[in-house]
C-alpha positions in Angstrom: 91.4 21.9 16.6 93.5 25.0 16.9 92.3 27.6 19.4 93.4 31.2 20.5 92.7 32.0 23.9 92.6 35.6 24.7 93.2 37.1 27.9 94.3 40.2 29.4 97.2 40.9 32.1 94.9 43.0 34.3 94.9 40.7 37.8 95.7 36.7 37.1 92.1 35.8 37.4 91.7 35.9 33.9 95.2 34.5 32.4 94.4 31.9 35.3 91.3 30.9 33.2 93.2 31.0 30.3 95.7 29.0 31.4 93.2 26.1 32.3 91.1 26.4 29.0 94.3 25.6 27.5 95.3 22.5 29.6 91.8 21.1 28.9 92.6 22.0 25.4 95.7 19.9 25.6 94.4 16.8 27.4 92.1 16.7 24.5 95.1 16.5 21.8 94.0 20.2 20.7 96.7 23.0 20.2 96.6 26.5 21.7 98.4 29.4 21.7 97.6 32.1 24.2 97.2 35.8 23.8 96.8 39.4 24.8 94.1 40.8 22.8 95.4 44.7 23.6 98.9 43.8 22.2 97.5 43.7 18.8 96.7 47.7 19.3 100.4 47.4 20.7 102.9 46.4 22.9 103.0 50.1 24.5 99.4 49.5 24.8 99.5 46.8 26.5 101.3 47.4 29.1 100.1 50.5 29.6 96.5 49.1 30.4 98.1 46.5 32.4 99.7 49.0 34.5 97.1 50.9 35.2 94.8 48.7 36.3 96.7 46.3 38.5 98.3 50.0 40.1 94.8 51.0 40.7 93.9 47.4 41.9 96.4 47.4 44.4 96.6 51.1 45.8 92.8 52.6 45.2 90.5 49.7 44.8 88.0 52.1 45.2 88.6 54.3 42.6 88.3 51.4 40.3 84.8 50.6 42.2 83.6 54.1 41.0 85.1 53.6 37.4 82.7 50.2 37.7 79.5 52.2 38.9 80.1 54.6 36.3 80.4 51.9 33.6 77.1 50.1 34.9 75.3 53.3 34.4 76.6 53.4 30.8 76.0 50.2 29.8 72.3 50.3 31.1 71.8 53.4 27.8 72.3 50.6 25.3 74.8 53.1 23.9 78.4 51.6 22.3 80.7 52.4 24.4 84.3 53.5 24.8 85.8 50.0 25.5 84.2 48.9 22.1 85.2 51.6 20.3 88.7 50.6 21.7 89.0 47.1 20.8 87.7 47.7 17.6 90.5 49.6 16.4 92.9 46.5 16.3 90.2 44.1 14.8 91.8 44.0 11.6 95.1 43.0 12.6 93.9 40.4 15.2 91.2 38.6 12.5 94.9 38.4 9.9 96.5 36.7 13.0 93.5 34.1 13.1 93.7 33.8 9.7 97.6 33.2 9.1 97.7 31.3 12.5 94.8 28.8 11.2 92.8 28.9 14.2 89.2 27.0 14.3 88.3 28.8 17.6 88.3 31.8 19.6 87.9 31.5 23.4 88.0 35.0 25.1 88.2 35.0 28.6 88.5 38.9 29.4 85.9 41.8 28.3 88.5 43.1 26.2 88.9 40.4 23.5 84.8 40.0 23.6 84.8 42.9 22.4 87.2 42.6 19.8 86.0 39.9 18.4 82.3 41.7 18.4 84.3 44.1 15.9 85.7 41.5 13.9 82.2 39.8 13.7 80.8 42.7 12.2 83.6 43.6 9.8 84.4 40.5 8.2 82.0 37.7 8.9 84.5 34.9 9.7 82.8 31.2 9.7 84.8 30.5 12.4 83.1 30.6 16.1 84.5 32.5 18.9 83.4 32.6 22.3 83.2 33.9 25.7 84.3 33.2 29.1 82.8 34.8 32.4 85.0 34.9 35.3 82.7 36.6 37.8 79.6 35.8 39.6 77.7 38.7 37.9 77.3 40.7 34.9 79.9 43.3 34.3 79.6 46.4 32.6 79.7 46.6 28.6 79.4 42.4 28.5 75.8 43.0 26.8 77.1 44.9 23.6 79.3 41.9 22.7 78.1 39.2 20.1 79.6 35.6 19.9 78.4 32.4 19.1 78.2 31.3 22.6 79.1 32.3 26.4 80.3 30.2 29.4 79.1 31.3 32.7 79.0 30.3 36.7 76.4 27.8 37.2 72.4 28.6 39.3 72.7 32.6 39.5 73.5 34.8 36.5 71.9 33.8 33.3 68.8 35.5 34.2 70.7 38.6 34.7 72.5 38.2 30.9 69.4 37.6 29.3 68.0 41.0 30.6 71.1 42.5 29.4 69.9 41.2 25.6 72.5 38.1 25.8 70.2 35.3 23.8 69.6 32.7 26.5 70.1 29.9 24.0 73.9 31.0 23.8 74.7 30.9 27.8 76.0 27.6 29.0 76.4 27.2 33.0 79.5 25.0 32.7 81.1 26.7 35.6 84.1 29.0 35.5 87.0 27.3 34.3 90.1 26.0 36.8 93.1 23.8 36.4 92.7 20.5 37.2 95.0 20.8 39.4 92.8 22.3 42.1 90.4 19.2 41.9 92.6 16.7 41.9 92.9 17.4 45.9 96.4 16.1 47.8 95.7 14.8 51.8 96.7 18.0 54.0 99.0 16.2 55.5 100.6 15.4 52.6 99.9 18.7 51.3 102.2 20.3 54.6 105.0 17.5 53.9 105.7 19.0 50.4 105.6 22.4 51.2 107.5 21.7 54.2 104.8 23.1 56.9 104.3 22.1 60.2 101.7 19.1 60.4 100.5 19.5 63.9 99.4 23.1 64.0 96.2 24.6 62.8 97.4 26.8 60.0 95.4 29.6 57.9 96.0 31.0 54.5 95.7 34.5 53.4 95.7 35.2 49.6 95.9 39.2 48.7 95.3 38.7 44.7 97.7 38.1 42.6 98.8 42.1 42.1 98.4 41.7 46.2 96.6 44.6 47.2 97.3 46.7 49.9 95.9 46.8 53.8 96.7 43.6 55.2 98.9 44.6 57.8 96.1 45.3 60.2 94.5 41.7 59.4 97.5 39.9 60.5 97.7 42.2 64.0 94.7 40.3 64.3 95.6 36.6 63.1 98.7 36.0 65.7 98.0 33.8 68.1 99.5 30.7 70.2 99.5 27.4 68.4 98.6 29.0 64.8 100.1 29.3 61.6 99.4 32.2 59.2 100.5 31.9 55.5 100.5 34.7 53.6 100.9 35.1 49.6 101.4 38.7 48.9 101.1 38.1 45.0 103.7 39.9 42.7 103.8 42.6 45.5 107.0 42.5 47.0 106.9 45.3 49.1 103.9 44.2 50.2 105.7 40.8 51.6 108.6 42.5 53.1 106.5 44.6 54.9 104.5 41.8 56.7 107.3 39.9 57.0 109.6 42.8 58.9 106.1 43.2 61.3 104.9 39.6 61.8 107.9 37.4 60.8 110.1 37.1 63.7 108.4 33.9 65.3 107.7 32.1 62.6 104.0 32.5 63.1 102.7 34.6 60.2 105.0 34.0 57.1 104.2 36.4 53.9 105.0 34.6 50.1 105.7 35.8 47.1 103.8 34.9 43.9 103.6 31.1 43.7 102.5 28.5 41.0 101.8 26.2 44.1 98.3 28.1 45.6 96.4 24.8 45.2 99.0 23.1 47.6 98.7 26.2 50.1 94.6 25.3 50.1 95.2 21.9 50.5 97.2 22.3 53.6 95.1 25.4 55.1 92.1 24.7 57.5 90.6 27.7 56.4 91.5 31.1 54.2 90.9 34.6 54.0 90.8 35.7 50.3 89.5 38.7 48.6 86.5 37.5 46.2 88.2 37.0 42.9 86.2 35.1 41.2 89.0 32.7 40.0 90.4 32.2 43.1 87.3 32.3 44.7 85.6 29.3 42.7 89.6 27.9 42.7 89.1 27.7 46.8 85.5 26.2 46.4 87.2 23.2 43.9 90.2 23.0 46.5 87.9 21.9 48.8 88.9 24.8 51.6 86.6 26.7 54.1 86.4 30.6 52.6 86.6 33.8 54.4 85.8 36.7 52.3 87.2 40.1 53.5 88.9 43.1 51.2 86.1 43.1 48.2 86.8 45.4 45.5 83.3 47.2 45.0 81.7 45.9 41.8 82.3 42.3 40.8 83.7 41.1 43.6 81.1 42.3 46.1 78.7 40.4 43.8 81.1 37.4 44.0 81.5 37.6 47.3 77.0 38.0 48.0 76.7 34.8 45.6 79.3 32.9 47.8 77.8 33.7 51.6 74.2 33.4 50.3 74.8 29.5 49.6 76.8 28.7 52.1 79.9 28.2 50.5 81.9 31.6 52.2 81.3 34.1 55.4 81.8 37.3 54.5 83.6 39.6 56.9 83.2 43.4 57.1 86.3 43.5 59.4 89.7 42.9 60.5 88.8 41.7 63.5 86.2 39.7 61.8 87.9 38.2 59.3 90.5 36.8 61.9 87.6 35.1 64.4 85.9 33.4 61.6 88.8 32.1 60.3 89.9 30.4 63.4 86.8 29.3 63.8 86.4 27.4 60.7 89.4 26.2 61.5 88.4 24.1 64.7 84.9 24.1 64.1 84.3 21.0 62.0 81.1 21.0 61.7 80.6 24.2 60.2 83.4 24.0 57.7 82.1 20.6 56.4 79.0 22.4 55.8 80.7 25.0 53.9 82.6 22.3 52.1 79.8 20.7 50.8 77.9 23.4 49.8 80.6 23.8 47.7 80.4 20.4 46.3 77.2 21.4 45.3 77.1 24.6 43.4 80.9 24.7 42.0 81.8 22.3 39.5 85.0 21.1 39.3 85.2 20.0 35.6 84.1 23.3 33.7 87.5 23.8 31.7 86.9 20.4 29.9 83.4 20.8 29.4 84.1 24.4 27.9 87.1 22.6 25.7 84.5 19.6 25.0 81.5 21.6 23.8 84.2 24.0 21.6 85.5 21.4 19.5 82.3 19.9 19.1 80.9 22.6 17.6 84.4 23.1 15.4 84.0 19.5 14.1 80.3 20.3 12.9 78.7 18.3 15.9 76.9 21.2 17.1 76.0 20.4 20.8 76.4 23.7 22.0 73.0 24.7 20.3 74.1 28.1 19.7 74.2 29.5 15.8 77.3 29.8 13.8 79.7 32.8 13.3 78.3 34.1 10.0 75.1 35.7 10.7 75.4 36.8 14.3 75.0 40.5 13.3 72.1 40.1 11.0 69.9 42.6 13.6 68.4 39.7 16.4 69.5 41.6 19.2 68.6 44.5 20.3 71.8 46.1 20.9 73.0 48.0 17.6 77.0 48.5 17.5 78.7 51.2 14.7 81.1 49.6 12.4 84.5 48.4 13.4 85.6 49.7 9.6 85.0 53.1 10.5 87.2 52.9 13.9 90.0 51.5 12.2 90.2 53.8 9.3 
């Protein structure tokens, strides 16, 4: 088979998904090409609603939790919404791409191409599938007005939620949300601190920031120094954000701040324990890493909600605090028998193979073995849900 994957650049959670969809895709001797769904509007467009939103993720997270709130309330009217309306206006151009590209499959794994291919759905009636990815540990606003032939979601928490927001329960699949194999394919720490060149006999924490690394962690590392420690901190793609910790904390050696890396799961495998924000990539990335989880710095919406789903099982603590965030973490970190407890919670809620089993069930149901139980593309609009959407046609023209 021949897939597009669509993801946005807002945050890496959700090219991060992308990106492991399409290694499954490739250890499965399927091709893939990967792509942002807004560039089809255009390339001005796209980087325009990158910009915004990583700027607003990184400086005023809680503006962007009130822009949330605000979109929960709308979605709850049943009313289309703006971000339809939106994505709509480019489904023409992105349904000639599928076509002239000869794709089977669609896998989206960001709101915005859901929604886009909602609009080509309606407006053309293609007979090939397309399908959706959650990348959060809750429902997030608008998600019920989409319609696709099937939707892959966290495992033991959510569905129930989906299917009151007038997703058809026989189109969710808890496969677990998607990460590189990478991450379960788990290196000894030891080894781990060899190849990254760490010190092996020193308890050592990591701090991940997000991958636009968001602002306000220079009073968590006035807590984190101490004797005997290491602190390891990736800043993301914000460099000012590094050079900052690095001016404060860096003289000693104990607190070092990162840039942007392609080696996080190597960082988890030689941490004893981490302080993230709750993304829900590298949240459920942690969880597969096998790496005792602090949650502190959760953007209010979906990653409050990740991090309540994490610390209700067992598999995170959630700190309110610098200073808590700091204690916990060093306590995980010589407390074995907590952490193993946390560990295998882990184990048992957070798969480890859901990209392949996302890949698997796609081209199943591409090569007319339809396991994934969910209907075909033609025919999704025919008036089964309850949520009515205006025609894409009339947005375009």
């Amino acid at each position: 088979m021949k897939i597009l994957i669509l993801s946005c650049h807002t945050g890496e959670g959700h090219n991060s998904a992308a990106k492991a969809i399409a290694e499954a895709i490739s250890a499965r001797g399927g091709d893939w090409e990967l792509a942002d769904p807004v560039a089809f509007k255009s390339e001005r467009a796209r980087r325009f609603v990158a910009g915004f939103y990583n700027g607003m993720i990184k400086k005023t997270p809680a503006a962007f939790g009130a822009l949330y709130q605000v979109g929960r309330f709308y979605s709850a009217t049943g009313a289309p919404s703006p971000v339809y309306y939106a994505n709509a206006t480019y489904a023409a151009r992105l349904y000639d791409y599928i076509r002239a590209g000869g794709f089977d499959a669609v896998i989206s794994t960001h709101l915005y191409g859901m929604e886009a291919m909602t609009a080509v759905h309606r407006r053309f009636d293609p007979d090939f599938p397309s399908f959706g990815v959650m990348t959060d540990y809750t429902s997030i606003p608008f998600f019920s007005e989409t319609v696709l032939t099937g939707y892959f979601v966290a495992k033991c928490g959510i569905t129930s939620d989906l299917v009151s927001a007038h997703i058809p329960q026989d189109r969710i699949y808890e496969t677990g949300i998607p990460v590189s194999a990478r991450f379960r394919h788990r290196v000894e720490k030891a080894e781990a601190r060899r190849l990254l060149g760490l010190p092996a006999d020193e308890k050592n924490l990591l701090v991940m920031t997000g991958g636009v690394g968001c602002e306000g962690m220079l009073g968590l590392c006035g807590h984190l120094s101490r004797e005997g420690g290491r602190v390891y901190v990736l800043a993301g793609r914000n460099e000012k954000l590094r050079r900052r910790i690095q001016e404060r904390f860096g003289s000693d050696g104990s607190i070092q701040a990162l840039g942007f890396t392609e080696q996080v799961d190597l960082y988890m495998n030689a941490a004893d324990a981490l302080i993230t924000k709750p993304g829900g990539l590298s949240t459920t990335e942690a969880a597969v890493a096998g790496v005792p989880i602090v949650h502190f710095k959760a953007i209010p919406g979906c990653e409050t909600c990740n991090a309540e789903f994490f610390s209700r099982r067992g598999m995170s603590v959630w700190a309110k605090s610098e200073a808590e965030a700091a204690a916990l973490a060093w306590d995980l970190a010589e407390n074995k028998t907590r952490s193993e407890a946390m560990l295998a919670a882990q184990r048992r809620w957070i798969p480890a193979d859901a990209a392949d089993e996302i890949v698997k069930k796609v081209m199943a149901y591409g090569s007319g073995v339809h396991t994934v139980g969910c209907p075909g593309s033609r025919g999704l609009l025919s008036g089964e849900r309850d949520v009515q959407l205006p025609a894409a046609q009339a947005v375009d023209e």
